[in-house]
LUMBAVO-651955 format. One record per atom (N, C-alpha, C, CB): y, x, z. Coordinates in steps of 0.1 Angstrom, whole numbers, padded with zeros to 4 digits, always signed. Glycine has a CB too. Example, Ala and Ser with C-alpha at 12.3 -4.5 7.8 and 13.67 -1.06 7.14 Angstrom:
// LUMBAVO-651955
-0057+0132+0078-0045+0123+0078-0033+0132+0078-0045+0113+0090-0022+0128+0071-0011+0137+0071+0000+0129+0079-0006+0141+0057
This chain:
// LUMBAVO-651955
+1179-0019+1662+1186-0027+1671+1184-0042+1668+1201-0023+1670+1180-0046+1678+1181-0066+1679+1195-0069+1681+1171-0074+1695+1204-0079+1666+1216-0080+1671+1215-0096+1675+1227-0076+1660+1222-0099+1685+1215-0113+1687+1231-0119+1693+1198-0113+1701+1234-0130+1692+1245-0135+1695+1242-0144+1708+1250-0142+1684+1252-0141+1720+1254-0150+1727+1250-0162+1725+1263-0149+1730+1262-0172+1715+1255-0183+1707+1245-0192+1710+1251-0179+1698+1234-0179+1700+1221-0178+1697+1211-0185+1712+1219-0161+1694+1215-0178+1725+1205-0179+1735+1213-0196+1742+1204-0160+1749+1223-0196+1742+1227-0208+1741+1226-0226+1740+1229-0206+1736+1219-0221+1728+1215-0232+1714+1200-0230+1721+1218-0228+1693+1194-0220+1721+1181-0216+1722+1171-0218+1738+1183-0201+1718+1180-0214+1748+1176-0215+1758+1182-0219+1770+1171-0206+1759+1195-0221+1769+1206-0228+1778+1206-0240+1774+1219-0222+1777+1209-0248+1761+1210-0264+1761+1199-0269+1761+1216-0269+1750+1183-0267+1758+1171-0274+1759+1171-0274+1777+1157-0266+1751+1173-0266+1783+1171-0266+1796+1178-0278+1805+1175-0253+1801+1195-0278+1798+1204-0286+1806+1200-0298+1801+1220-0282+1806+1198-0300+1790+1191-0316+1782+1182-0319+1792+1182-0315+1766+1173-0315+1789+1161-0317+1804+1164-0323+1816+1156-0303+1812+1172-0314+1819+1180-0317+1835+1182-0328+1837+1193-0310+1838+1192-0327+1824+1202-0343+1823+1195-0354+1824+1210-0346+1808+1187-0350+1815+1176-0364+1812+1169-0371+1827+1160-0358+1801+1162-0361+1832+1159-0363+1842+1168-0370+1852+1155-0353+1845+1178-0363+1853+1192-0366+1866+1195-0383+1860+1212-0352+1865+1197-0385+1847+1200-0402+1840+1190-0408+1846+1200-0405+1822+1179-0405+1844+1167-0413+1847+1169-0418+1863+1153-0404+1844+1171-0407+1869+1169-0412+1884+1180-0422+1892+1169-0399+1891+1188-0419+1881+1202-0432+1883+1196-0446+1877+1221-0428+1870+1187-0446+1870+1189-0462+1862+1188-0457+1850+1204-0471+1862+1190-0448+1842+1196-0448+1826+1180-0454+1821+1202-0427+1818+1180-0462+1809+1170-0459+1799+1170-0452+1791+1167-0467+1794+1157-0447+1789+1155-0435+1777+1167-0438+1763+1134-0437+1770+1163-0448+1757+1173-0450+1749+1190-0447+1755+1170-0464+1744+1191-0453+1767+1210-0447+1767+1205-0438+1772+1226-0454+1775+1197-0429+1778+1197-0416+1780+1201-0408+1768+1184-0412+1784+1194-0410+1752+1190-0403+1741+1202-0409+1736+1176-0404+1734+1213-0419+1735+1230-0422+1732+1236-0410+1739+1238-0439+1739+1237-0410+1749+1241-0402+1757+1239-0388+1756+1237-0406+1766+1233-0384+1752+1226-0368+1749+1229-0360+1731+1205-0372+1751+1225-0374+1730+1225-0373+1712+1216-0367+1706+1235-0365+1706+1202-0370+1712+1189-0369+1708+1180-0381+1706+1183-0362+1716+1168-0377+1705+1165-0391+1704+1152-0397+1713+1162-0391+1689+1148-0407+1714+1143-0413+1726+1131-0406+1727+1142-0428+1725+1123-0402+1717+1111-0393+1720+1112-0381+1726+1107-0390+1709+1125-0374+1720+1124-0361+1731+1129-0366+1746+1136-0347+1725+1137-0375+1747+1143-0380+1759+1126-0386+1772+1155-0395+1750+1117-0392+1761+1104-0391+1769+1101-0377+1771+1092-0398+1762+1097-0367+1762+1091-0355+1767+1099-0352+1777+1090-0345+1757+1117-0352+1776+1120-0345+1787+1120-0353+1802+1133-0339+1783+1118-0363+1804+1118-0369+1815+1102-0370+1821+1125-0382+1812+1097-0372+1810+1077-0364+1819+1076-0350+1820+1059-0367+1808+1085-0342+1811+1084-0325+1818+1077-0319+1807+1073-0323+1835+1071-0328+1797+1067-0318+1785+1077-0315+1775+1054-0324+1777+1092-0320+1776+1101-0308+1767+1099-0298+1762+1109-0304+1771+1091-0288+1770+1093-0273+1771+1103-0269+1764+1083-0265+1767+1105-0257+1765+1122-0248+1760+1126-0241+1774+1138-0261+1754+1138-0241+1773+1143-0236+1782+1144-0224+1792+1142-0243+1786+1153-0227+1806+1148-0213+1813+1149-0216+1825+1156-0200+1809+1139-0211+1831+1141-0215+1845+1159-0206+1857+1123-0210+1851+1157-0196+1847+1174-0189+1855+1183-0200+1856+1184-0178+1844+1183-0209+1839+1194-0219+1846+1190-0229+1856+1201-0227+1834+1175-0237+1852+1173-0247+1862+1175-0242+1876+1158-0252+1862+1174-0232+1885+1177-0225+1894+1189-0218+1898+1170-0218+1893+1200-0217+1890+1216-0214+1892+1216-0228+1899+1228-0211+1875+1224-0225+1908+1231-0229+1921+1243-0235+1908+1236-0214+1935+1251-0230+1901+1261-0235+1894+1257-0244+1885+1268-0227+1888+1248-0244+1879+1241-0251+1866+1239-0260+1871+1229-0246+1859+1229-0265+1881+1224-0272+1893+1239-0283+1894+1220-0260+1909+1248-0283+1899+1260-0288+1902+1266-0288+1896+1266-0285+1909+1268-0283+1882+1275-0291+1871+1267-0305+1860+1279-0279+1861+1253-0302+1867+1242-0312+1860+1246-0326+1865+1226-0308+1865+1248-0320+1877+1245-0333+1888+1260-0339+1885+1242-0328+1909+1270-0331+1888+1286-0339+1885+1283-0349+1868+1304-0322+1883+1278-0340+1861+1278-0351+1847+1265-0359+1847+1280-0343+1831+1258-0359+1856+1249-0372+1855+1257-0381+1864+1233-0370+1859+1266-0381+1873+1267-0391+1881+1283-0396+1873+1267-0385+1898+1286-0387+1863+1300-0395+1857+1295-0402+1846+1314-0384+1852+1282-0397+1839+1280-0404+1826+1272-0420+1833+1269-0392+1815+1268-0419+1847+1260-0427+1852+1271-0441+1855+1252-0419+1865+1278-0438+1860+1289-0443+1863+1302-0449+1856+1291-0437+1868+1301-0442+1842+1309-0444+1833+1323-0437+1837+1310-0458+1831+1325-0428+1850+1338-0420+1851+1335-0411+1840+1340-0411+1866+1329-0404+1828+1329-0398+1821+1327-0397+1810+1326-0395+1824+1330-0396+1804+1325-0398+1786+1319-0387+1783+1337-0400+1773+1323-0387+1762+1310-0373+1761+1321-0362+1758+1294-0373+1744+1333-0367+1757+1345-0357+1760+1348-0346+1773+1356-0365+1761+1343-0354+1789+1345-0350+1801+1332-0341+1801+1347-0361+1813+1320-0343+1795+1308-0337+1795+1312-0325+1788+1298-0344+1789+1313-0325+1776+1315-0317+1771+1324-0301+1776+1318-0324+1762+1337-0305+1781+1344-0299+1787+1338-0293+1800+1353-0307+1789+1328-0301+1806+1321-0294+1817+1312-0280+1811+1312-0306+1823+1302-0287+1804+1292-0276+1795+1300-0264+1793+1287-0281+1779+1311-0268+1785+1320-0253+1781+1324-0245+1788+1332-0254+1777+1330-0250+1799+1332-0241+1818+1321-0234+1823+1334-0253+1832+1309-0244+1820+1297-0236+1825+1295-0224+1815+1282-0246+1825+1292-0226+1805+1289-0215+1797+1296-0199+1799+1293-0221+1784+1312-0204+1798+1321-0193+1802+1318-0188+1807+1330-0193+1806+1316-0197+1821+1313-0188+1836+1297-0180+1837+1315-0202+1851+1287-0184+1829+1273-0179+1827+1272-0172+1819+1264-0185+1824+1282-0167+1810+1287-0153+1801+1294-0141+1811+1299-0157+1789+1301-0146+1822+1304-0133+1828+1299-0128+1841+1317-0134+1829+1285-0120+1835+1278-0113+1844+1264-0122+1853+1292-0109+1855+1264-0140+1843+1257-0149+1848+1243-0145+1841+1263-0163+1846+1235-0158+1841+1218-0160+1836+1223-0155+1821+1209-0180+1838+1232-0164+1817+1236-0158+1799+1236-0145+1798+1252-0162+1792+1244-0137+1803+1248-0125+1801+1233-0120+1807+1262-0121+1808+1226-0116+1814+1214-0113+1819+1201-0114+1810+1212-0122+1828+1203-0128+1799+1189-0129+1793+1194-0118+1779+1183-0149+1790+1212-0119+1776+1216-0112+1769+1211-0093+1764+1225-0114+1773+1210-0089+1778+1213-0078+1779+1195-0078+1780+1225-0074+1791+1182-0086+1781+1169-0086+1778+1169-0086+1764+1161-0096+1785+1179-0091+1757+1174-0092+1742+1180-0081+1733+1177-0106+1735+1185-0074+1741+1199-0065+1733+1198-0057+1747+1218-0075+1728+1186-0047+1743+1191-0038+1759+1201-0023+1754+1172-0030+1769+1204-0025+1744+1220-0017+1740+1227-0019+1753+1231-0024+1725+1226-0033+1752+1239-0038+1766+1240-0034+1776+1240-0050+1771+1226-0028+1780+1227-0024+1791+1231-0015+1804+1222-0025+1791+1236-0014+1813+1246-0003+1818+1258+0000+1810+1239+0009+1819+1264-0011+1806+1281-0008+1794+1285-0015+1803+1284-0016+1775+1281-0026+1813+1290-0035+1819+1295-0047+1810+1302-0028+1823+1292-0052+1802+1295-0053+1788+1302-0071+1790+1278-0049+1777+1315-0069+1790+1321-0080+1788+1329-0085+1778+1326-0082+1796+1322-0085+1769+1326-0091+1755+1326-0106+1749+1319-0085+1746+1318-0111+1758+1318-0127+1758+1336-0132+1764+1302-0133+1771+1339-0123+1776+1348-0131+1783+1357-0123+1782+1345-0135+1797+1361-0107+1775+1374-0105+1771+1376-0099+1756+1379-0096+1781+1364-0100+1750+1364-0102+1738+1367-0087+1737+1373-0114+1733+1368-0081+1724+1370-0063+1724+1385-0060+1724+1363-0056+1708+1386-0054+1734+1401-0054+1738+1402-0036+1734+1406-0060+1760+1409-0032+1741+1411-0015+1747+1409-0012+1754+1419-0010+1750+1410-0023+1763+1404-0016+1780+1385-0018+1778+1412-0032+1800+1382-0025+1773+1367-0025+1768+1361-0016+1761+1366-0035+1761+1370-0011+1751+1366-0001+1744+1365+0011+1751+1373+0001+1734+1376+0009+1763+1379+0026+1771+1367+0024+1781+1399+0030+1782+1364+0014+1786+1352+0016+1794+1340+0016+1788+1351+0006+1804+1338+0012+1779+1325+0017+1772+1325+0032+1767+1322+0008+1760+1335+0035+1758+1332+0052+1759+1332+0059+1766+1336+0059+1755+1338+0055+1782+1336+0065+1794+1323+0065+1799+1344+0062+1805+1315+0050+1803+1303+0052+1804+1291+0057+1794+1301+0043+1808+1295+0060+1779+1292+0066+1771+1289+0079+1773+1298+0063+1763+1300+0084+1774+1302+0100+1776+1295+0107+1788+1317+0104+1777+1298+0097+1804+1286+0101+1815+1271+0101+1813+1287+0092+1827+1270+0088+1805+1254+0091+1798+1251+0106+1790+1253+0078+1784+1257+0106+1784+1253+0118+1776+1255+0130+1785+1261+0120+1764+1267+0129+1792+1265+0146+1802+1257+0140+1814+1283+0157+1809+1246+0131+1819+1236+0136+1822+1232+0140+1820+1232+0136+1823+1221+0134+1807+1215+0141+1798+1214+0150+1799+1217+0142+1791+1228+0155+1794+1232+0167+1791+1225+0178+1804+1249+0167+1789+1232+0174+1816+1229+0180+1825+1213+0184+1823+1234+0172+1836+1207+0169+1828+1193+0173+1829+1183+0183+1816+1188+0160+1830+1191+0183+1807+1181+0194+1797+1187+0207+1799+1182+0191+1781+1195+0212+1808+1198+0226+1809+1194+0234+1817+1208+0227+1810+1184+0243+1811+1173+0252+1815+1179+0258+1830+1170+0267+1802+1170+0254+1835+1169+0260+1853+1181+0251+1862+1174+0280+1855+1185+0240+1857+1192+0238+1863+1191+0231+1877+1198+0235+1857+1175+0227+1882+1168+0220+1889+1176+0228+1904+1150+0220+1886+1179+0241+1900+1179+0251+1912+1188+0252+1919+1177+0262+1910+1205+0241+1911+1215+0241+1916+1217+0225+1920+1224+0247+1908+1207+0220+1919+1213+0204+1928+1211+0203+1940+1206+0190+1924+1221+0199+1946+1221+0204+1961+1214+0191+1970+1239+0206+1968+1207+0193+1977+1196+0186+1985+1200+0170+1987+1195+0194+2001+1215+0167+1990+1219+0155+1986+1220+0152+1972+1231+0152+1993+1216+0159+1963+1222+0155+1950+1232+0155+1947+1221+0147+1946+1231+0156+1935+1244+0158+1925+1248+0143+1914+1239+0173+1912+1259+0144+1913+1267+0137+1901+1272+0141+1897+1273+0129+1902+1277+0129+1882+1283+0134+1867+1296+0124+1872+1272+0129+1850+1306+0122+1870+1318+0113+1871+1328+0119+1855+1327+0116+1888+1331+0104+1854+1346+0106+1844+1353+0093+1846+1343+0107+1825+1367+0094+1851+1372+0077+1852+1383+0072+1840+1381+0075+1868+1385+0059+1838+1394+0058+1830+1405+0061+1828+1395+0052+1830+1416+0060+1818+1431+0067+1823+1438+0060+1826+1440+0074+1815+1445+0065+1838+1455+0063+1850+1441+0051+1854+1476+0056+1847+1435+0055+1863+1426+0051+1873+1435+0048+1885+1415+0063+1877+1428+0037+1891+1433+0028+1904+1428+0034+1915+1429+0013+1904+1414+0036+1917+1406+0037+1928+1392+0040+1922+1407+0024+1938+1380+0039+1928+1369+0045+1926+1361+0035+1917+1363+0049+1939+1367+0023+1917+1362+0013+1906+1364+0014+1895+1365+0002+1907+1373+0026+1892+1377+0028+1878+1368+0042+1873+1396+0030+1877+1364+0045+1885+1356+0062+1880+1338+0056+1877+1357+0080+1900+1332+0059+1866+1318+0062+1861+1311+0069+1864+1317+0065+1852+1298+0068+1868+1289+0082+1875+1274+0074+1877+1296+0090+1893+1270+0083+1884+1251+0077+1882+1250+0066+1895+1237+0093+1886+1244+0057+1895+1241+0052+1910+1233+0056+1915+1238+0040+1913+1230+0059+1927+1221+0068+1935+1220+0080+1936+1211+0065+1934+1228+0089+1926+1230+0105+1924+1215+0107+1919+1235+0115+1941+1218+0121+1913+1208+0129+1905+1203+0138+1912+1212+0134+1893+1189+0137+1912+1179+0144+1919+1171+0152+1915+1172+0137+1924+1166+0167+1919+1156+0176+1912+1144+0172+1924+1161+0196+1912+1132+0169+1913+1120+0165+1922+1111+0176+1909+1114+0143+1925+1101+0182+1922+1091+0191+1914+1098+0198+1898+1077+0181+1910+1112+0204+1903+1115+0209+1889+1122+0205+1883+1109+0210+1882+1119+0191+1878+1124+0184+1870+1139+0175+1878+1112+0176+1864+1146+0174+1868+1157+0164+1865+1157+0150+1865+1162+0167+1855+1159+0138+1881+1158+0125+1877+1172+0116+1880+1148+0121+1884+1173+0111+1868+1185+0104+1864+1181+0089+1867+1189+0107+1849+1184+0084+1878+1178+0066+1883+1182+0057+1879+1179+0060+1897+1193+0056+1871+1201+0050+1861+1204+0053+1855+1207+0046+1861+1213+0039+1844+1224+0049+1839+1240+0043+1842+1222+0051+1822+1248+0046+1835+1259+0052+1847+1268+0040+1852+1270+0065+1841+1274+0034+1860+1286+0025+1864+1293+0027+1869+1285+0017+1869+1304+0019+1870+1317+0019+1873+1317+0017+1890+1325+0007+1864+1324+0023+1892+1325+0021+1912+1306+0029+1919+1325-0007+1917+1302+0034+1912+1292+0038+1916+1286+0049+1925+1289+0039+1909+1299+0059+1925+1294+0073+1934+1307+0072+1945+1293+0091+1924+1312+0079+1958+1324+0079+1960+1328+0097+1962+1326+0068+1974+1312+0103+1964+1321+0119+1965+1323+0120+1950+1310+0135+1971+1318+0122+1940+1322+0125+1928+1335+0119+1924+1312+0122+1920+1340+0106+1924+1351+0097+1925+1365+0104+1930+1347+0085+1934+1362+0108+1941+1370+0112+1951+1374+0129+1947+1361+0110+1964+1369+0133+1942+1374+0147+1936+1379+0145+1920+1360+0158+1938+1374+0134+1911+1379+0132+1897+1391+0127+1903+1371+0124+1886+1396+0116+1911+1409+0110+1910+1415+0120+1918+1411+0095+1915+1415+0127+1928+1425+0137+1930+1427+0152+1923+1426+0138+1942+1418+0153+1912+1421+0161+1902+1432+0152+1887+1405+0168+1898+1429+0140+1889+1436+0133+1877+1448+0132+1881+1431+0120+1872+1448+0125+1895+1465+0124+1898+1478+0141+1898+1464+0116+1917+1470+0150+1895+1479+0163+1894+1476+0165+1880+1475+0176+1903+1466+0162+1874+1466+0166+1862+1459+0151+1854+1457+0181+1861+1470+0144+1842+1457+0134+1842+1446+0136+1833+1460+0122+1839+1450+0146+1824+1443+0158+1813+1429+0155+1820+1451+0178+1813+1426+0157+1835+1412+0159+1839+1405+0146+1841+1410+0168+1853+1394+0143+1837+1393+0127+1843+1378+0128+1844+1399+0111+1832+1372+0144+1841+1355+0144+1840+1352+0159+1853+1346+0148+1817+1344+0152+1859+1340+0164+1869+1322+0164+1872+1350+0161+1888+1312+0172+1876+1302+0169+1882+1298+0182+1900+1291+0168+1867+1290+0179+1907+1290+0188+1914+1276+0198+1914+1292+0181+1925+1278+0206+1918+1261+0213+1918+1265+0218+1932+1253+0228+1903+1251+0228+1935+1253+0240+1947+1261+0249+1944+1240+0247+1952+1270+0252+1960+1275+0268+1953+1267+0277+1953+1286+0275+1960+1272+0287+1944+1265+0297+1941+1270+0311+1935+1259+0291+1933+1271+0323+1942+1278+0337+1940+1277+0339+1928+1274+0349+1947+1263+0340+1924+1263+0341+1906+1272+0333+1896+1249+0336+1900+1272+0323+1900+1281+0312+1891+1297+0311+1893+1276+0296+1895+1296+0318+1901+1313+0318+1906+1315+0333+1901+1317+0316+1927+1306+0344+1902+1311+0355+1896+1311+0353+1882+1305+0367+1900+1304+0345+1873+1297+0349+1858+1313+0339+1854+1276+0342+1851+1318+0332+1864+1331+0320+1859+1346+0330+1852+1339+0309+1878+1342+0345+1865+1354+0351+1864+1351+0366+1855+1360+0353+1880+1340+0368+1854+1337+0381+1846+1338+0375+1834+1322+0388+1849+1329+0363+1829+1328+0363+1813+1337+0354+1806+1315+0359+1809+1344+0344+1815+1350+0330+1809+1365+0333+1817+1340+0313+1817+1369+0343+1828+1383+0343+1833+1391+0330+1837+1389+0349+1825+1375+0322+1843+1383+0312+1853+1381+0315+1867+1377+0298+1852+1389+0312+1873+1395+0318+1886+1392+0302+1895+1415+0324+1883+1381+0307+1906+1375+0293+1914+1383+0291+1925+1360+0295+1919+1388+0280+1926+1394+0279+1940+1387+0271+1951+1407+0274+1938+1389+0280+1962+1383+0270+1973+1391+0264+1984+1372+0276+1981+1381+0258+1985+1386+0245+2002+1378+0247+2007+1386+0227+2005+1384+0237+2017+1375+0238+2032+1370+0223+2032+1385+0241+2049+1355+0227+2031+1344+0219+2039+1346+0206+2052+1336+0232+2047+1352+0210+2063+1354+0203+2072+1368+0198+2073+1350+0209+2082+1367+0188+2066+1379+0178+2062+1376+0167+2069+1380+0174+2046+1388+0158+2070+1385+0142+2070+1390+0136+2059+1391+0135+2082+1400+0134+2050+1401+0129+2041+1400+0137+2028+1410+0124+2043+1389+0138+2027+1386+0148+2012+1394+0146+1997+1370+0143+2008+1402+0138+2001+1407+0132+1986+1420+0137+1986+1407+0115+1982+1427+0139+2000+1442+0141+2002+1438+0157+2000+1451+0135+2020+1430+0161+2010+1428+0175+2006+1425+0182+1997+1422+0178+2010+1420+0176+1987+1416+0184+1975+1432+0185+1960+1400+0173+1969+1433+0170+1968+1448+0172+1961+1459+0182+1965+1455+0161+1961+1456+0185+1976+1467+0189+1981+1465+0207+1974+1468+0186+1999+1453+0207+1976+1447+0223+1974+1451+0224+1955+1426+0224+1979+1453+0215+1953+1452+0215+1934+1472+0216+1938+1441+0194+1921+1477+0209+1940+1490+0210+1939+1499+0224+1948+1494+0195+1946+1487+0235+1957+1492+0243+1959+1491+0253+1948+1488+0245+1969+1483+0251+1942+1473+0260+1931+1484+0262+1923+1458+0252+1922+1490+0249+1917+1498+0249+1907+1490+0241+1895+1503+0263+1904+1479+0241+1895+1470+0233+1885+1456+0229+1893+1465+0241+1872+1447+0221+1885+1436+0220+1886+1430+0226+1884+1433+0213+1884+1418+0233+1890+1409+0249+1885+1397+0246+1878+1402+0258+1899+1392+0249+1870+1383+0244+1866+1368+0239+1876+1382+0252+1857+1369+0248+1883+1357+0255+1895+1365+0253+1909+1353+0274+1891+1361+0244+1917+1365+0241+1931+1354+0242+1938+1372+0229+1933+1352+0251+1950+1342+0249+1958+1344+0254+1975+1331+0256+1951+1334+0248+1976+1334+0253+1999+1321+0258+1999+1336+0236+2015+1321+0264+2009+1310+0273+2011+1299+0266+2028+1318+0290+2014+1304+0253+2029+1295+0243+2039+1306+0246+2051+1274+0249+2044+1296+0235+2060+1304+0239+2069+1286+0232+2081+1324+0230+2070+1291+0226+2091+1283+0221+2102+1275+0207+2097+1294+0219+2116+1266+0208+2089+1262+0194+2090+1266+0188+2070+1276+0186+2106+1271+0203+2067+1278+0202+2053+1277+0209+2043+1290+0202+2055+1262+0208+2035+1261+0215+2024+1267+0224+2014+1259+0211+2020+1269+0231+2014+1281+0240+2003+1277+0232+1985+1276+0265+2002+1289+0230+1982+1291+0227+1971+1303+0231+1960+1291+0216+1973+1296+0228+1949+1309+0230+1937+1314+0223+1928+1308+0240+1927+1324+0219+1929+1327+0209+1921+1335+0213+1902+1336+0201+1931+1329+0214+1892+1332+0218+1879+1338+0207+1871+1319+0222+1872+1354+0208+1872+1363+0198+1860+1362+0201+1845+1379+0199+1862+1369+0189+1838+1365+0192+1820+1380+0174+1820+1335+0188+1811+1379+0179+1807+1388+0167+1804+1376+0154+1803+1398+0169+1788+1366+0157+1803+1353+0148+1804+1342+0151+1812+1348+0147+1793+1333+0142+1812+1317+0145+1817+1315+0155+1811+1305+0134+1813+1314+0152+1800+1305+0158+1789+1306+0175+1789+1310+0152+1774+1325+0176+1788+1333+0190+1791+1330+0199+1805+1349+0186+1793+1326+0191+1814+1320+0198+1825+1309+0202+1824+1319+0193+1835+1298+0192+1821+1286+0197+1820+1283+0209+1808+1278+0184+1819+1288+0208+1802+1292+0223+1790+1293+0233+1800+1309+0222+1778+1302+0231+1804+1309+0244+1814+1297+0250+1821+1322+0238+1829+1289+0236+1827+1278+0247+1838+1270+0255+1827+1264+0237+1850+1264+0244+1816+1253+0252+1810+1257+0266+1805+1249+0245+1798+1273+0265+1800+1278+0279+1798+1280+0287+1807+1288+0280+1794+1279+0288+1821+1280+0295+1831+1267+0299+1838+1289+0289+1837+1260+0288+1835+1241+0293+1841+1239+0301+1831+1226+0281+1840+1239+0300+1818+1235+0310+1806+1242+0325+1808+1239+0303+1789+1254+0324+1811+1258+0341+1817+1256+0345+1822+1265+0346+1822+1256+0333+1839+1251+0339+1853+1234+0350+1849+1248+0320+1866+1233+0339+1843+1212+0348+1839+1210+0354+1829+1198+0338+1836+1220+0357+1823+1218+0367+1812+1211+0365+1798+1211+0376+1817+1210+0346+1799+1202+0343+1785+1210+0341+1776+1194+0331+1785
């Protein structure tokens, strides 16, 4: 692992850039190199390199932020002017920075040097390691792995239904679909194989979403579901070998989310195994709960391995 500190890219490739800038933007007011390099707190030589353009460093993400751009310009025209000191500057840089740690060029070149970071969502710069940080990283943890998971389980190319399938798990006590985890763009069987086009985010699927939060709001024990094709084998091997008992709905719904709750609150629980058998225009599907991703995707592999007798 490359552990690399925010900091680090900072010092490294965010302040040679905005120096540059600066230098340049003083120059074009009047400044001389020398109160350019007072002003900066460098010294007049680099203050030449950076105003002919051979500085090098830097990065072009920030010269090109629309924000960066316009906080350059506000502190060259206050330091130009004397509305500013290196207090008001300063205070500016700091705002910028903040705001280029959450989800900006910083956070971006971050997540190139440290591709750990990547697909965590990862806001640790701007809320620092909280709980709620911790709980969204091990949810998108756990959907990672029961893909995976999914995709290494022998034959299972044969139950992803022509729209594809997804893995979901949402946080606890979830708001809406921005709180549920799953693949973007759903998981696809091409020639056999298992393709996973990402990996997983928050607000990313809405059928998979839509069946974890109205299985959580009756039960919040459930918060991991994924879908495959239905399938007689798999629905019988649920009740012959494992004595779960599948419940179904109906296909031709309009609000799939009221409905599915409603069908779980007639039940008396949440079933492990929910499915419809299509309707007009409407693939038959199954939808398999677990107190996790991970717990679901167990379930199928344990239920393909009966269904077939391996």
């Amino acid at each position: 692992m490359s552990l690399v500190l925010p900091s680090e890219l900072v010092v490294d490739r965010f302040l040679p850039t905005v120096r540059a800038m600066l230098a340049a933007r003083l120059a074009e007011r009047g400044l001389t190199q020398q109160e350019i390099a007072t002003q900066l707190g460098v010294t007049q030589a680099a203050v030449s390199k950076y105003v002919s353009g051979n500085g090098g460093g830097g990065d072009d993400r920030f010269r090109d932020d629309p924000e960066t751009v316009a906080t350059v310009e506000r502190i060259a025209d206050g330091l130009a002017t004397d509305e500013m000191d290196g207090y008001d500057a300063l205070a500016e840089l700091l705002s910028l920075v903040r705001s280029l740690e959450n989800r900006g060029p910083i956070c971006e070149l971050h997540e190139e040097v440290m591709p750990e970071l990547r697909g965590l969502g990862c806001d640790l710069c701007v809320r620092g390691l909280d709980p709620d940080v911790r709980a969204e990283r091990d949810v998108l943890a756990n959907v990672r792995t029961a893909a995976r998971t999914f995709a290494s389980i022998s034959g299972i190319a044969d139950y992803v239904p022509n729209v594809g399938t997804n893995v979901g798990m949402c946080l606890p006590n979830p708001r809406d679909e921005t709180d549920v985890a799953a693949v973007p763009g759903r998981i696809y069987a091409m020639g056999g194989r298992i393709e996973i086009p990402a990996n997983p985010e928050f607000g990313a699927s809405k059928h998979v979403s839509t069946a974890i939060l109205a299985a959580t709001a009756v039960d919040p024990e459930i918060r991991g579901a994924l879908n495959i094709a239905t399938d007689e084998d798999i629905l019988a091997a649920a009740k012959a070998a494992s004595g779960i008992e599948s419940l179904e709905f109906d296909a031709d719904y309009e609000e799939r989310g009221t409905h599915l709750e409603n069908r779980f609150r007639e039940h008396g629980s949440v079933p492990q195994i929910a499915y419809h058998c299509g309707a007009f225009g409407i693939e038959p599907a199954t939808y398999v709960f677990g107190t996790t991703a991970v717990d679901a995707t167990e379930l199928v592999a344990d239920l393909l391995s009966t269904s077939s007798g391996n």
